[in-house]
N, C-alpha and C positions, 0 to 999 in steps of 0.2 A: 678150614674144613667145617663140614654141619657138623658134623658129630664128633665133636673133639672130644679128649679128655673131659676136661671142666664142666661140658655141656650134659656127656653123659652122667656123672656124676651130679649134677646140678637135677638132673631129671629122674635117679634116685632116690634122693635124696629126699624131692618132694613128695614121689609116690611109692617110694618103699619103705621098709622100716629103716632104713640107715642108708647112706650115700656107697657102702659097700656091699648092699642086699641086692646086687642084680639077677637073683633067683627067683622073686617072686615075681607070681602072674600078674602084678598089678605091673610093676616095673616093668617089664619086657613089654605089657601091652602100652605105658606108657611112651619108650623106645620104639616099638614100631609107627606108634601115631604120629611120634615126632617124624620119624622117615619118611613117613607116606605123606603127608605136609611136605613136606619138602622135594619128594619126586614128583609129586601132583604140582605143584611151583612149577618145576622145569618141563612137565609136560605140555604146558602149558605155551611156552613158548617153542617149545620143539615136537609139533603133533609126530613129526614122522620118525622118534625117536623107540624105534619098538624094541631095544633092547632093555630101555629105562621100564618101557607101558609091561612089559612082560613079569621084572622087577618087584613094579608097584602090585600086579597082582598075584604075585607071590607072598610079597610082604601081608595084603590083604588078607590073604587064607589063613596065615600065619594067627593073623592077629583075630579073624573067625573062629579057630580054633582054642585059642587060648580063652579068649571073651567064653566060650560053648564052655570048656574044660571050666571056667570059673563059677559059670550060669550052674552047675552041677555041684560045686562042694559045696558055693555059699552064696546065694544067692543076694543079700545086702553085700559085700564087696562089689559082687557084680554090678548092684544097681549104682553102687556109689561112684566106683570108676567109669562109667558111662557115662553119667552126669556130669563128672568133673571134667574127663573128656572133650565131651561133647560127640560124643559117636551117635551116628544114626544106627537102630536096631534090624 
């Protein structure tokens, strides 16, 4: 599975303070980027998959909102998790 144990832990680990820190915004923004990579994968091969396409923009908002909520406390976290990212603004 995409999102195993290991992987998710492996992906806090790098952008959170600790591999057990999946409360911060950076973490969870990092988790949804990995999801949305990987639903955008499959959409890819399965245009008429609208249960996934509805998913991936949920996930989307998800991670709009979180990215906004960060843009508002601190705004260098923000810039740096975009960057590291790679998100478009």
């Amino acid at each position: 599975m995409y999102n195993s144990k290991e992987a998710k832990e492996k992906i806090f680990k790098k952008h959170g303070k600790s591999a057990q820190d999946t409360g911060s915004a950076e973490g969870q923004i990092a988790l949804f980027t990995h999801r949305i990579q990987h639903l955008s994968a499959h959409l890819k091969n399965n245009q008429k998959d609208f249960n996934t396409e509805r998913s991936l923009v949920r996930l989307v908002g998800k991670r709009r909102s979180l990215l906004d909520y960060l843009k508002s406390k601190d705004i260098t976290r923000y810039r740096a998790i975009v960057k590291e990212l790679g998100i478009r603004k």
